[in-house]
Backbone as ProteinMPNN parsed JSONL, in Angstrom:
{"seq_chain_A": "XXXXXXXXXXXXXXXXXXXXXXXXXXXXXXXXXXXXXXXXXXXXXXXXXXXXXXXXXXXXXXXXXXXXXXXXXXXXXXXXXXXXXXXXXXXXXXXXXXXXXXXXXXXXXXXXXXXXXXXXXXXXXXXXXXXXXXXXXXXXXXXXXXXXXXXXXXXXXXXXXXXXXXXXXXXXXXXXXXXXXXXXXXXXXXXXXXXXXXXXXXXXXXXXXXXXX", "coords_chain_A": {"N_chain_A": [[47.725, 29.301, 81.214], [45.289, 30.145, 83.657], [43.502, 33.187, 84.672], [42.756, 35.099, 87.053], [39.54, 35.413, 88.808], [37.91, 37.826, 90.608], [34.611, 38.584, 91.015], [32.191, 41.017, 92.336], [28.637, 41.838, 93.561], [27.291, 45.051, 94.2], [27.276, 46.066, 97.304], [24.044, 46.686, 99.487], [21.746, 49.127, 98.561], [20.011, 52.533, 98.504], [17.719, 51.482, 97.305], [17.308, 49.114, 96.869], [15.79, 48.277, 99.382], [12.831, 48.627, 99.373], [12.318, 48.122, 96.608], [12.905, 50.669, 95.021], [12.982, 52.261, 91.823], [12.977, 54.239, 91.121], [15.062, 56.197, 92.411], [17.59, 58.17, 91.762], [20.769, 57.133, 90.97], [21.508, 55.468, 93.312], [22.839, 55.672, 96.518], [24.891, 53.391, 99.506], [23.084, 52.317, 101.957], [23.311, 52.37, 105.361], [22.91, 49.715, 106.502], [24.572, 48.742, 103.681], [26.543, 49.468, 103.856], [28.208, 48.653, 106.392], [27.759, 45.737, 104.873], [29.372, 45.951, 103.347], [32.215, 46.524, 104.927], [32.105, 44.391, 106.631], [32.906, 42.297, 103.816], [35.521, 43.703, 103.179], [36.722, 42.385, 105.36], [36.384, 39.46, 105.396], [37.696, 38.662, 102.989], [39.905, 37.28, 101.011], [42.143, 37.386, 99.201], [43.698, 39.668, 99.586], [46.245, 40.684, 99.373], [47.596, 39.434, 96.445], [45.66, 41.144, 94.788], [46.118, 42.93, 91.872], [44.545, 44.871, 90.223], [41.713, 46.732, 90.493], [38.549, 46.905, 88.884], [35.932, 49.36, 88.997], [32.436, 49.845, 88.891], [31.247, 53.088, 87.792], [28.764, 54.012, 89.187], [27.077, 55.102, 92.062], [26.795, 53.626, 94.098], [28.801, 51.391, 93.618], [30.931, 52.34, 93.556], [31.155, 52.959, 96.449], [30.777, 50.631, 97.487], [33.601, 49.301, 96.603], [35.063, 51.47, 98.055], [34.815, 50.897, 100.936], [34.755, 48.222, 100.126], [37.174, 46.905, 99.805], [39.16, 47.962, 101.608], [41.181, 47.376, 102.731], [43.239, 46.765, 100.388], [43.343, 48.056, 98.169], [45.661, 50.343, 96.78], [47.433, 52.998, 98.966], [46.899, 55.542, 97.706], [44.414, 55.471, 96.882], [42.675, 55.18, 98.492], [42.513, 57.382, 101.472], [42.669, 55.678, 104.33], [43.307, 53.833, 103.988], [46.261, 51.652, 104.375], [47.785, 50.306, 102.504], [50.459, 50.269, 100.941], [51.59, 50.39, 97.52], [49.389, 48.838, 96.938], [46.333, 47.46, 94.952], [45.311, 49.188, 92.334], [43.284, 51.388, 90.964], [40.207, 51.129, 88.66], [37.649, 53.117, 86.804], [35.492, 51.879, 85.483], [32.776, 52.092, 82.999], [31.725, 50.271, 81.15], [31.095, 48.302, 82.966], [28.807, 49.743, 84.552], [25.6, 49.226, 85.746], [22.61, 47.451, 83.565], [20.089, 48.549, 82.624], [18.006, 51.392, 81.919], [16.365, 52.604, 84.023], [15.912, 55.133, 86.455], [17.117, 54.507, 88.802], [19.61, 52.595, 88.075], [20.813, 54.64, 86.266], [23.879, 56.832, 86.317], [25.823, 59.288, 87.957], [26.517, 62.503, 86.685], [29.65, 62.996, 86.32], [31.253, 65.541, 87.5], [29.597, 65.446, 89.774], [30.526, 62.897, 91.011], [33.057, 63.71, 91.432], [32.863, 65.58, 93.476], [31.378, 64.154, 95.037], [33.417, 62.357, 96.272], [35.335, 62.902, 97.402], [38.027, 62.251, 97.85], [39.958, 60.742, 96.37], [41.94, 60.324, 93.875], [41.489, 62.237, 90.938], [42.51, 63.499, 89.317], [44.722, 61.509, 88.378], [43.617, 59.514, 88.462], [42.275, 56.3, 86.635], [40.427, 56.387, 84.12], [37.081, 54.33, 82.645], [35.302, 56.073, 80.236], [32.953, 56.618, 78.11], [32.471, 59.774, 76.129], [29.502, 60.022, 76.516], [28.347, 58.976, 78.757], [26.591, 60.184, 81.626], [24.547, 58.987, 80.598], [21.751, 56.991, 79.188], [22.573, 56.008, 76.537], [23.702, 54.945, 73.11], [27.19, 53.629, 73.411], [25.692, 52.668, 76.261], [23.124, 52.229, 75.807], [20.418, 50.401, 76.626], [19.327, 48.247, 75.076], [19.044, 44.843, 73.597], [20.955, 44.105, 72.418], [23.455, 45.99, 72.26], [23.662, 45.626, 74.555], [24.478, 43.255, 74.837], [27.215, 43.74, 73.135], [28.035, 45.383, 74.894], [29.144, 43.55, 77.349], [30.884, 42.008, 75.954], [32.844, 43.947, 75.129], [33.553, 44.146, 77.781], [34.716, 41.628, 78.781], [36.468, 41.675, 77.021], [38.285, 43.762, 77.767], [38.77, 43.591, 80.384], [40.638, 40.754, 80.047], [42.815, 42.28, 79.172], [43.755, 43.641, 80.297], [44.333, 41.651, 82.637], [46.481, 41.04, 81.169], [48.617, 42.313, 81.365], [49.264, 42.733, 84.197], [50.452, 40.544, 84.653], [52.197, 37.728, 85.848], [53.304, 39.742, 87.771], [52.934, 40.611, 91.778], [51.211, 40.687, 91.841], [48.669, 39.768, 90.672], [45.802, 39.2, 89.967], [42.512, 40.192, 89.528], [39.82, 42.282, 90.599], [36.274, 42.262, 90.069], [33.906, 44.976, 90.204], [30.32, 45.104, 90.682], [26.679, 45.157, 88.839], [24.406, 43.336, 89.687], [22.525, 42.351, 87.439], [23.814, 43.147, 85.239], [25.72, 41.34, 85.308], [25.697, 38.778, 83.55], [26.029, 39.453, 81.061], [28.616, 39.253, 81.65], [29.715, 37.05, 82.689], [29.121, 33.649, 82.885], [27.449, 32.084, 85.316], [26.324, 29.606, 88.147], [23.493, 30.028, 89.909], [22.686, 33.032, 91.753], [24.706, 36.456, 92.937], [24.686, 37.711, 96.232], [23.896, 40.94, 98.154], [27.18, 42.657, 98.371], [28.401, 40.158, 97.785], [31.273, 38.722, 97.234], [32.507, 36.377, 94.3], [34.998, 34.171, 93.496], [37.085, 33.113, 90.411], [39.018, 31.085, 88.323], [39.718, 31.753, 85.926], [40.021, 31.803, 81.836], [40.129, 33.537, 78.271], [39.121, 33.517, 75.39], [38.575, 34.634, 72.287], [37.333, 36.848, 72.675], [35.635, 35.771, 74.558], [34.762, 35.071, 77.496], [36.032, 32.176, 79.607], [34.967, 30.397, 82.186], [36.725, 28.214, 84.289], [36.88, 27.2, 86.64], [35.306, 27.474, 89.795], [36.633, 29.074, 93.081]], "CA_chain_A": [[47.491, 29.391, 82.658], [43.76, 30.838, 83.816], [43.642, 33.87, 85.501], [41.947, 34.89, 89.09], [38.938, 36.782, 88.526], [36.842, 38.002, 91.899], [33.564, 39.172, 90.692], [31.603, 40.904, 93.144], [27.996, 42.506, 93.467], [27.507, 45.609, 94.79], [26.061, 46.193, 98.47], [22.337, 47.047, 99.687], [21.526, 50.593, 97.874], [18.685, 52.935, 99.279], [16.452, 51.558, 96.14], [16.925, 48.049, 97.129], [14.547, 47.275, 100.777], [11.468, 48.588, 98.742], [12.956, 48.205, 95.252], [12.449, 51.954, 94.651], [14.024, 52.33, 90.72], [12.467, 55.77, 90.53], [16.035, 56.518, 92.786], [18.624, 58.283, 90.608], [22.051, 57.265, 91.107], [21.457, 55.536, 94.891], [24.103, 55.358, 97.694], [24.546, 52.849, 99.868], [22.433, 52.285, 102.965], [23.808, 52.274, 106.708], [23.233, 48.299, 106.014], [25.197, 48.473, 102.42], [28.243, 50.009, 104.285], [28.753, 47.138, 106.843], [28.061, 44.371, 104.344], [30.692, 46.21, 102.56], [33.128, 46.433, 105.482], [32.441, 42.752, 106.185], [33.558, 42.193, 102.705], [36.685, 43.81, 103.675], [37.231, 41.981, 106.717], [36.387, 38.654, 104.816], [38.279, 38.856, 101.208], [41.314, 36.47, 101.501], [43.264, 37.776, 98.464], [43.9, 40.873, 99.775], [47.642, 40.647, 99.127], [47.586, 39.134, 95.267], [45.363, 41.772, 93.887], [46.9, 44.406, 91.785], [43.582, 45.948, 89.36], [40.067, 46.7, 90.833], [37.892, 48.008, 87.896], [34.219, 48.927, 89.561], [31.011, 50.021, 87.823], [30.958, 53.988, 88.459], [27.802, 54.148, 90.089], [27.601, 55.484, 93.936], [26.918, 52.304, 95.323], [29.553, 50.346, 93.249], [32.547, 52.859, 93.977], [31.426, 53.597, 97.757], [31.155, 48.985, 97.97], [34.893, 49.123, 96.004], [36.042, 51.561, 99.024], [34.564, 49.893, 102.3], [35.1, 46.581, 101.027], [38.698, 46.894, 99.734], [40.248, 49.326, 102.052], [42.882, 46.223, 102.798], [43.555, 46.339, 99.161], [43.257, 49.197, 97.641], [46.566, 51.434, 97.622], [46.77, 54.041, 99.879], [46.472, 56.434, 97.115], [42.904, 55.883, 96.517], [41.633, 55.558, 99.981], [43.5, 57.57, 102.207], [42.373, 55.041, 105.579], [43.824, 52.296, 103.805], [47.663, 51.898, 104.737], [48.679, 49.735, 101.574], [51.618, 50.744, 99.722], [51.914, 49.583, 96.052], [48.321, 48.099, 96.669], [45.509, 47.448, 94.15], [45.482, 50.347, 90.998], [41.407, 51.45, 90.784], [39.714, 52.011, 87.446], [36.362, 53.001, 86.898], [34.949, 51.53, 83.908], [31.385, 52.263, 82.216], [31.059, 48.841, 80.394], [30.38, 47.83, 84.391], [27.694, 49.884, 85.117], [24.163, 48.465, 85.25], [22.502, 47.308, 82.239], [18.81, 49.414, 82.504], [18.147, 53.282, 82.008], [15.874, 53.224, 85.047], [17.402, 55.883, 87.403], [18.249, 53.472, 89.754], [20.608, 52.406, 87.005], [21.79, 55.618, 86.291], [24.702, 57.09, 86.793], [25.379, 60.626, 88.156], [27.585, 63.181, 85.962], [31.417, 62.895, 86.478], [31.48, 66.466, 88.407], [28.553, 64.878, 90.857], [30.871, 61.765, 92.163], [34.224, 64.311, 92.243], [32.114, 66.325, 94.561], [31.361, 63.055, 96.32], [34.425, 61.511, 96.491], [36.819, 64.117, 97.05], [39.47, 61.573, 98.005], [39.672, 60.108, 94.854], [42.664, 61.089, 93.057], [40.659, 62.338, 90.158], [43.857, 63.678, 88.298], [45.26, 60.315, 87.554], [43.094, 58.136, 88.073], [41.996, 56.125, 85.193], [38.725, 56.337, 83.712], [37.475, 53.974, 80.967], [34.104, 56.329, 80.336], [32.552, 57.132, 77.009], [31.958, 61.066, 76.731], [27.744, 60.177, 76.662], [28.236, 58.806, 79.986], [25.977, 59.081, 82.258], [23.491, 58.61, 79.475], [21.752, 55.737, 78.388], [22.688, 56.41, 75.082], [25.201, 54.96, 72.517], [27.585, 52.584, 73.951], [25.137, 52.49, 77.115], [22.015, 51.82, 75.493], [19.733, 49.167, 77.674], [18.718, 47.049, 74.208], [19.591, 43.781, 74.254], [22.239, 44.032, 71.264], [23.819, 46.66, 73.018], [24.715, 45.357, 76.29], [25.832, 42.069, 74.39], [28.465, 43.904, 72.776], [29.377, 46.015, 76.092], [29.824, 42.761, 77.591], [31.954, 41.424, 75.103], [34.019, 44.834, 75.186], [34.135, 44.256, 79.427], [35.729, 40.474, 78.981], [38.166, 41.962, 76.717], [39.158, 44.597, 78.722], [39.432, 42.443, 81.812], [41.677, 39.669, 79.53], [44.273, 43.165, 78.651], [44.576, 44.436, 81.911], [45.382, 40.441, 83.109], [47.883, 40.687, 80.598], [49.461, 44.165, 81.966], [49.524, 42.391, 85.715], [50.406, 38.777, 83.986], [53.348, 37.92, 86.423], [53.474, 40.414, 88.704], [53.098, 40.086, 92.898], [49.783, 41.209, 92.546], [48.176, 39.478, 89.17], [44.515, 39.002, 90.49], [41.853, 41.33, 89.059], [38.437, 42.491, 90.525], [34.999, 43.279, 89.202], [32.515, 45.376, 91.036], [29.206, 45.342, 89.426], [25.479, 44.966, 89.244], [23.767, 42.076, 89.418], [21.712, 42.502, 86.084], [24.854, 42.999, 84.163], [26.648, 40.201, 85.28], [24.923, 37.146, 82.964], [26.599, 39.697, 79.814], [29.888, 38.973, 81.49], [30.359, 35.845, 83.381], [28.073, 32.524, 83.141], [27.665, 30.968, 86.73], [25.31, 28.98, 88.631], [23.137, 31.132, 91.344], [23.339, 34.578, 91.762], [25.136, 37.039, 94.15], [23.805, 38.657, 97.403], [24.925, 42.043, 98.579], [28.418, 42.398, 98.488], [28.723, 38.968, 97.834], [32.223, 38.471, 96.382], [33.042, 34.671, 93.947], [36.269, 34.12, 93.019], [36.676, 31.974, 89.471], [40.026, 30.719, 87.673], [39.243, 31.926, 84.291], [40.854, 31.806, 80.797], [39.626, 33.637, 77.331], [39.027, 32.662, 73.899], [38.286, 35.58, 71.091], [36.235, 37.725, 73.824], [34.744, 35.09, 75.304], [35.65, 34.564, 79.165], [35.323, 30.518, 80.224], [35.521, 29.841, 83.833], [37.7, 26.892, 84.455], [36.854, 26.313, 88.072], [35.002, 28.416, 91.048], [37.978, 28.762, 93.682]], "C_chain_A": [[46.301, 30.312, 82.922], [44.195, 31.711, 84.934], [42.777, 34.008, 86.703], [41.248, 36.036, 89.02], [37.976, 36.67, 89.966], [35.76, 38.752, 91.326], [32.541, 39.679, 92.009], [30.399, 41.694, 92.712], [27.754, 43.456, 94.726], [26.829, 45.679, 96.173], [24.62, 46.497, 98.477], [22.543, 48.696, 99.049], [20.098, 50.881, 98.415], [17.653, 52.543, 98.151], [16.284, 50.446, 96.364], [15.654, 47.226, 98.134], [13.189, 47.438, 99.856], [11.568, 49.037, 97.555], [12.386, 49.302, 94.8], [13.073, 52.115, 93.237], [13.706, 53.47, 90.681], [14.321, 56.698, 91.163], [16.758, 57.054, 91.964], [19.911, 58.03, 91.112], [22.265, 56.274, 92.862], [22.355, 54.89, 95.523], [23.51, 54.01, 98.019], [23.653, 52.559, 101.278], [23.015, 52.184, 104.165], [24.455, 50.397, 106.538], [24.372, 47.71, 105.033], [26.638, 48.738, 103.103], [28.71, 48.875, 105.614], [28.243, 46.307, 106.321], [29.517, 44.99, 103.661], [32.511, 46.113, 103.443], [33.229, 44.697, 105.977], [32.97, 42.015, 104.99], [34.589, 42.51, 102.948], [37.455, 43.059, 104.848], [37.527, 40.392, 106.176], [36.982, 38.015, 103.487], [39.508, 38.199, 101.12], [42.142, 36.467, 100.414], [43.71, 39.169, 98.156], [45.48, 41.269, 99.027], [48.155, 40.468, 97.506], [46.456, 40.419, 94.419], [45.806, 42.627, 92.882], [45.65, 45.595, 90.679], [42.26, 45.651, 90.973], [39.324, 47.659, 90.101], [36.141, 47.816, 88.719], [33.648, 50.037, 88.587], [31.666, 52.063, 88.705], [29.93, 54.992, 89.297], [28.235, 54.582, 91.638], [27.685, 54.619, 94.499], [28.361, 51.488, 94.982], [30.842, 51.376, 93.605], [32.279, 53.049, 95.766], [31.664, 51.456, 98.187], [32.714, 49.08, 97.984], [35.587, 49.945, 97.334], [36.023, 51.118, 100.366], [34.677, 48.458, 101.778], [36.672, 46.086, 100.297], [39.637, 47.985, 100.0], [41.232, 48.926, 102.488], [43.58, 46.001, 101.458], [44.119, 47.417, 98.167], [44.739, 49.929, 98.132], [46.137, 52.369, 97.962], [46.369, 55.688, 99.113], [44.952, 56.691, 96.451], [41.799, 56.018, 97.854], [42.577, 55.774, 101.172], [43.211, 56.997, 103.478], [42.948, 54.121, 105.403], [45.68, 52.664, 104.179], [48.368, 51.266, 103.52], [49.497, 50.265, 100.618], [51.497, 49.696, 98.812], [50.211, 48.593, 96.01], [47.518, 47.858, 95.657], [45.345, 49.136, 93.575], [43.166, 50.053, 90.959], [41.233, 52.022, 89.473], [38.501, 52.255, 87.354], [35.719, 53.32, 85.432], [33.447, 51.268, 84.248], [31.002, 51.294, 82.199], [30.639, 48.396, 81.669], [29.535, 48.263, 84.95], [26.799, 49.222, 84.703], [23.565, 48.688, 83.972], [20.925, 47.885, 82.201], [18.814, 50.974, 82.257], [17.11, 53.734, 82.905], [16.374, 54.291, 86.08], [17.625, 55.247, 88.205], [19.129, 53.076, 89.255], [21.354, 53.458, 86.312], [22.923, 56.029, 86.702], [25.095, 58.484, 87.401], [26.809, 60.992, 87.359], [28.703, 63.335, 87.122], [31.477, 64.009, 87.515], [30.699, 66.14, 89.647], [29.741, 64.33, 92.107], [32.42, 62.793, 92.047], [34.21, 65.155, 93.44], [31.836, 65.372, 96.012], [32.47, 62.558, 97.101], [35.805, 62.186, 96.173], [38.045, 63.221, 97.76], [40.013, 60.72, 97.215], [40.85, 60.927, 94.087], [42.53, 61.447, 91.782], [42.026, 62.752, 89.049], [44.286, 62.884, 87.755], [44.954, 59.131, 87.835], [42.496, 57.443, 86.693], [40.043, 55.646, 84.968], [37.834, 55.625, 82.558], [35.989, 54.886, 80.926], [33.97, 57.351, 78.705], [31.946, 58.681, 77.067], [30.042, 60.858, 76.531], [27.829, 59.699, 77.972], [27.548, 59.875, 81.157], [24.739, 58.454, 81.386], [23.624, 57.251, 79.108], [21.518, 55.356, 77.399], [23.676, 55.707, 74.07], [25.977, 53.493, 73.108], [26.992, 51.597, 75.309], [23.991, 51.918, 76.886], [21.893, 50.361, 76.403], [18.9, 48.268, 76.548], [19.671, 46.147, 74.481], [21.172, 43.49, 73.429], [23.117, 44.966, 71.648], [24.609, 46.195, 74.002], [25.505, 43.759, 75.734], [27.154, 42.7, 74.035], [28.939, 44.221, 73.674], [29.764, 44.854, 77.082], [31.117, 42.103, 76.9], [33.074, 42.497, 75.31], [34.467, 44.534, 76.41], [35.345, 43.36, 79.09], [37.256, 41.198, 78.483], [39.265, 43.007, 76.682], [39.908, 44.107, 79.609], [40.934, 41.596, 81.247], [43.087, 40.721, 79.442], [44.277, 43.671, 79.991], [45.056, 43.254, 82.759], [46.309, 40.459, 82.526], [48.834, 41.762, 80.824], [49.863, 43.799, 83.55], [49.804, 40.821, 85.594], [51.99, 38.663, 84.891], [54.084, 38.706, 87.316], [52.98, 40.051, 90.379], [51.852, 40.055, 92.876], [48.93, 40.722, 90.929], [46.887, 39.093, 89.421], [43.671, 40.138, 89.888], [40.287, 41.57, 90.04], [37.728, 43.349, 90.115], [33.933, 43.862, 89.797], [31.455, 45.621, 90.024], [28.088, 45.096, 90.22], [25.079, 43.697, 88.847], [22.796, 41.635, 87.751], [22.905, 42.435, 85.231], [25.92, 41.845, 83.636], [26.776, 39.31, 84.153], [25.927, 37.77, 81.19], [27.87, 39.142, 80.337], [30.697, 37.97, 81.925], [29.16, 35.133, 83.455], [28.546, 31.776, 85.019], [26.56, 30.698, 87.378], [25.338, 29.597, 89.958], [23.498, 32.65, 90.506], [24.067, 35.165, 93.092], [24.098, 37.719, 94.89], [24.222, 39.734, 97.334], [26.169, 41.648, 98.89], [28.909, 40.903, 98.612], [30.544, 38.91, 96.857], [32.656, 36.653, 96.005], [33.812, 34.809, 93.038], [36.311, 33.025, 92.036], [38.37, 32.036, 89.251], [39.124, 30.859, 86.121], [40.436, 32.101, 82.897], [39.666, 32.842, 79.397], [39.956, 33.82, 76.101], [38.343, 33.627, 72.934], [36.776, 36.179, 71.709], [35.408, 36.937, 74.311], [35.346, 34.728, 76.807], [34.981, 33.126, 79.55], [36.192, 30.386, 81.793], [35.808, 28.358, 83.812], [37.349, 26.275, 85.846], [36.021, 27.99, 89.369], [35.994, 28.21, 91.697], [37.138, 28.804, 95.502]], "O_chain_A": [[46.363, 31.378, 82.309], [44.93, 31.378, 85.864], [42.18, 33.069, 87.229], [41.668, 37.191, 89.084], [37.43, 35.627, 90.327], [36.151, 39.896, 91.095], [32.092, 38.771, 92.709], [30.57, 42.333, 91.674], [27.882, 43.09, 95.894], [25.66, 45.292, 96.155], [24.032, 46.55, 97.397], [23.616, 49.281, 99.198], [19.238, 50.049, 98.706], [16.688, 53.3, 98.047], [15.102, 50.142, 96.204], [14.953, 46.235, 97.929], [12.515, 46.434, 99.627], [11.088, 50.123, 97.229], [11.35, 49.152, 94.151], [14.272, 52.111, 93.515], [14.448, 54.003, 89.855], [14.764, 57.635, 90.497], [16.733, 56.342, 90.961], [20.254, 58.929, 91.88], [23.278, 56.546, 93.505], [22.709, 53.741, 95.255], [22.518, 53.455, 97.548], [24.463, 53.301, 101.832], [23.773, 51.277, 103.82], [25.59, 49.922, 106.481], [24.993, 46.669, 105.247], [27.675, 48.162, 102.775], [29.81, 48.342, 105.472], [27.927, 45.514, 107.208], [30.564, 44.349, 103.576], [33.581, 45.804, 102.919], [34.177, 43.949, 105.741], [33.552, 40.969, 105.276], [35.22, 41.461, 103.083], [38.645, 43.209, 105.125], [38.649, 39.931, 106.385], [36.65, 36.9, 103.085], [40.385, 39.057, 101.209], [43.001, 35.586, 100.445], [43.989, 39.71, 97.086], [45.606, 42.158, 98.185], [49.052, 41.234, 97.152], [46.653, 40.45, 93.204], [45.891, 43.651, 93.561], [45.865, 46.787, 90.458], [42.102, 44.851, 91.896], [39.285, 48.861, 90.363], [35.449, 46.822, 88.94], [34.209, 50.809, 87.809], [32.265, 52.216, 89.77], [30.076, 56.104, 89.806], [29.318, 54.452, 92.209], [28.494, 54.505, 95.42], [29.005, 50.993, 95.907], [31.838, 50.767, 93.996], [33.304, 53.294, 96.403], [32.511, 51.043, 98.979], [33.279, 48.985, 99.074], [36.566, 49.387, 97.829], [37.08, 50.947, 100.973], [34.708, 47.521, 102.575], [37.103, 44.935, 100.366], [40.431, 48.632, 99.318], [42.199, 49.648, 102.73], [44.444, 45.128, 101.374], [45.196, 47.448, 97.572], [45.057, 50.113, 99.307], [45.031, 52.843, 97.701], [45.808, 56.647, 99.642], [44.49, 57.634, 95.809], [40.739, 56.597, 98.093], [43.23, 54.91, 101.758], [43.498, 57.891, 104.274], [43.265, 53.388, 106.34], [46.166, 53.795, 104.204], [49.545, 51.597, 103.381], [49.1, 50.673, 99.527], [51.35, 48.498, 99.053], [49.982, 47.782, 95.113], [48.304, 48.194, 94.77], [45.276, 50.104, 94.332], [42.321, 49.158, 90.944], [41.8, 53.038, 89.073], [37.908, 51.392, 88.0], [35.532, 54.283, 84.688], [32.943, 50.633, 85.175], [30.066, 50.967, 82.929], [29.495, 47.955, 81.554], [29.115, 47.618, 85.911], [26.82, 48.631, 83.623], [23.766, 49.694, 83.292], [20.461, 47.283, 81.232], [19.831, 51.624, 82.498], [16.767, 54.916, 82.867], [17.51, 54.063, 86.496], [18.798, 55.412, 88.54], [20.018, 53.071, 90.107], [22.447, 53.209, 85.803], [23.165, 55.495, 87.785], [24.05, 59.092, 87.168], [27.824, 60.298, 87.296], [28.646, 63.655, 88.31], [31.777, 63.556, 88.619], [31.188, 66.602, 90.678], [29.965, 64.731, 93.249], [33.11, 62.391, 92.983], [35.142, 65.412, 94.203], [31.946, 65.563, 97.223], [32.476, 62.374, 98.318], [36.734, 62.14, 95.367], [39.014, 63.849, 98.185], [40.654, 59.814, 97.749], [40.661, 62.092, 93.737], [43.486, 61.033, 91.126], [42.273, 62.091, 88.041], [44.445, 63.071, 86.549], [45.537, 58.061, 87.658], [42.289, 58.171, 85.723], [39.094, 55.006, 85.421], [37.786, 56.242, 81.494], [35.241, 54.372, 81.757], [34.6, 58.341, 78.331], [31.062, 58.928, 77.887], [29.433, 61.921, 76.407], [26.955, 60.338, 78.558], [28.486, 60.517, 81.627], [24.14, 57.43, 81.714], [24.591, 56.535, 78.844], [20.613, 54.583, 77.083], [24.812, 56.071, 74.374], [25.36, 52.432, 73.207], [27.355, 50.45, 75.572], [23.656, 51.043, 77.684], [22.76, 49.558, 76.747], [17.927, 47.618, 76.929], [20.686, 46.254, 75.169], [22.156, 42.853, 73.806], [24.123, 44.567, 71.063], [25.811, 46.305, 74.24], [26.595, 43.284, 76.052], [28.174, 42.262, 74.568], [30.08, 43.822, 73.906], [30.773, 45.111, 77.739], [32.167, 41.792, 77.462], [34.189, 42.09, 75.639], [35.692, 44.55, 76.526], [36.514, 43.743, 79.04], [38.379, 41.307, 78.976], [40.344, 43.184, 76.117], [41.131, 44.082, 79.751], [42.031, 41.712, 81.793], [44.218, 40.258, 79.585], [45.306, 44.139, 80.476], [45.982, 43.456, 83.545], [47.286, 39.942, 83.068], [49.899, 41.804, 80.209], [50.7, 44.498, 84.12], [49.374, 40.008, 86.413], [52.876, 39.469, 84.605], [55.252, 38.482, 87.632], [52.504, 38.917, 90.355], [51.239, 39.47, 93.768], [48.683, 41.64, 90.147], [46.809, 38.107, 88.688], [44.316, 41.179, 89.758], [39.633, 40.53, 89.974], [37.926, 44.531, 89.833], [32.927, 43.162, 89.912], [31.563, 46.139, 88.913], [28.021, 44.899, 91.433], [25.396, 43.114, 87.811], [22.639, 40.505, 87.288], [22.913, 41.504, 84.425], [26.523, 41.526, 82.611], [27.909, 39.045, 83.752], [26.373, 36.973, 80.365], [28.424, 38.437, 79.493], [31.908, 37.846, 81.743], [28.169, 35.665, 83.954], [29.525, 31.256, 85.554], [25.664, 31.533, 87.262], [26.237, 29.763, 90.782], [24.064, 33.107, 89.514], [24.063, 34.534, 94.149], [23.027, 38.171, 94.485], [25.058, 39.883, 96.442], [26.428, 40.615, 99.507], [29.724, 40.547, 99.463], [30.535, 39.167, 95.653], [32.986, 35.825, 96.855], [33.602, 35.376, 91.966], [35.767, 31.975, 92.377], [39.022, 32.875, 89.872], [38.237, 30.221, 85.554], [41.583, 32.503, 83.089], [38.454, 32.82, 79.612], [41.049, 34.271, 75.759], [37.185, 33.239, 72.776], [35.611, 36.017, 71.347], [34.29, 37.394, 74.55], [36.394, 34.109, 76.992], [33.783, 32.928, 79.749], [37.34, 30.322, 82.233], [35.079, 27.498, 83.319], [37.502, 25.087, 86.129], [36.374, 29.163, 89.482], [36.642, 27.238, 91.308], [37.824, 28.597, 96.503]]}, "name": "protein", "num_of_chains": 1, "seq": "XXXXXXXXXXXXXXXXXXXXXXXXXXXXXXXXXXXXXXXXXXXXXXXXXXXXXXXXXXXXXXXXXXXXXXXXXXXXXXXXXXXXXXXXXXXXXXXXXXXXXXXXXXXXXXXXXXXXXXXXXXXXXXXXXXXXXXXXXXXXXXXXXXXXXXXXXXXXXXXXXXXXXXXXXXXXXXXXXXXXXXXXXXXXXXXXXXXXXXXXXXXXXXXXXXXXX"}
C-alpha cells in the first residue's frame, strides 16, 4: 500500500526578489509569510498528517510554522489549537544542497534564540554535529548530496513505517527547491510554498511515486 507524501517548497526568502545568495541563513519576507499562511488556509490534509520533517533553515522552519499552524500540534506552535496534531522534526538531509550562504544554515543556538517557542528540549533533531557546515555529510559535491538524498528517502520510508496505521499516517517534507530532484523525480517544479501531494511506495532507498494526488 503507497504512502502519502506532501512535498513542499519553501516560501519567498529575503535572497529570492533579487536572488541575493551572498544572504546568510535568510528569513522569510512580509510576502513569504502570507504565501505561507495561504498554504495553511489551503492544505486539505490537515487532519491525516501525523510527521512534518522540514529543512532547518529560517525560511523552511518559519514556512513549516505559518503554513501548518492547522496541523502542527499545539506543542510546537503555541497559536495552533491542535491536540495530538502533527510531531515536527528538523532534519539536515533537507536542507539546501549549495554552501552559498543563502544555503546556509545558522548555528543551533541562533534558531533557539529565534524560535523560542520551539520546544527545543524534546524536540527531535536529525542534525549531524558539523551542522551548519558545509562539510562532511553536508558537502555540496555531487556524490555527496546523492547519498544525502538516498539517506532522506530512507528516513522518510521509517518514519511512514512508525505512523503506518495510525489516524494521522501522512508525512510532510519542507525543503528547497535545489534539493528536491536528490529526493523525489516529478514533472515541473514548485513555486513558493507550493505544496504536491504524491502516493508513493519504496524499493531499497529508492522512493517511486505511484500517482500525483
Amino acid at each position: 500500500m503507497p504512502f502519502r507524501l506532501h512535498v513542499v517548497r519553501h516560501a519567498e526568502g529575503t535572497h529570492n526578489p533579487k536572488h541575493d545568495t551572498t544572504i546568510l541563513d535568510p528569513p522569510l519576507t512580509v510576502t513569504g509569510v502570507e504565501q505561507s499562511k495561504q498554504l495553511d488556509h489551503d492544505f486539505r490534509f490537515k487532519n491525516t498528517v501525523g510527521i512534518i520533517i522540514t529543512s532547518p533553515l529560517r525560511r523552511t522552519v518559519q514556512t513549516t510554522l505559518h503554513g501548518f499552524s492547522s496541523t502542527l500540534d499545539t506543542r510546537y506552535y503555541k497559536k495552533s489549537c491542535v491536540v495530538d496534531g502533527a510531531r515536527l522534526i528538523l532534519g539536515a538531509d533537507a536542507q539546501a544542497h549549495s554552501a552559498r550562504p543563502c544555503d546556509t544554515g545558522s548555528e543551533i543556538s541562533v534558531l533557539k534564540d529565534e524560535f523560542v517557542e520551539l520546544p527545543w528540549g524534546e524536540l527531535k533533531m536529525e542534525l549531524d554535529p558539523v551542522f551548519p557546515a558545509k562539510t562532511g555529510l553536508y558537502a555540496p559535491d555531487m556524490e555527496t548530496l546523492i547519498a544525502r538524498g538516498e539517506r532522506l528517502r530512507r528516513g522518510l520510508e521509517a518514519q511512514f513505517v512508525s505512523i503506518e496505521g495510525s489516524d494521522r499516517p501522512d508525512l510532510v517534507l519542507v525543503m528547497h527547491g535545489g534539493m528536491m530532484r536528490f529526493v523525489i523525480v516529478q514533472d515541473g517544479g514548485f513555486g513558493p510554498a507550493q505544496c504536491r501531494s504524491f502516493e508513493v511506495s519504496f524499493d531499497d532507498g529508492k522512493l517511486i511515486v505511484e500517482r500525483e494526488i
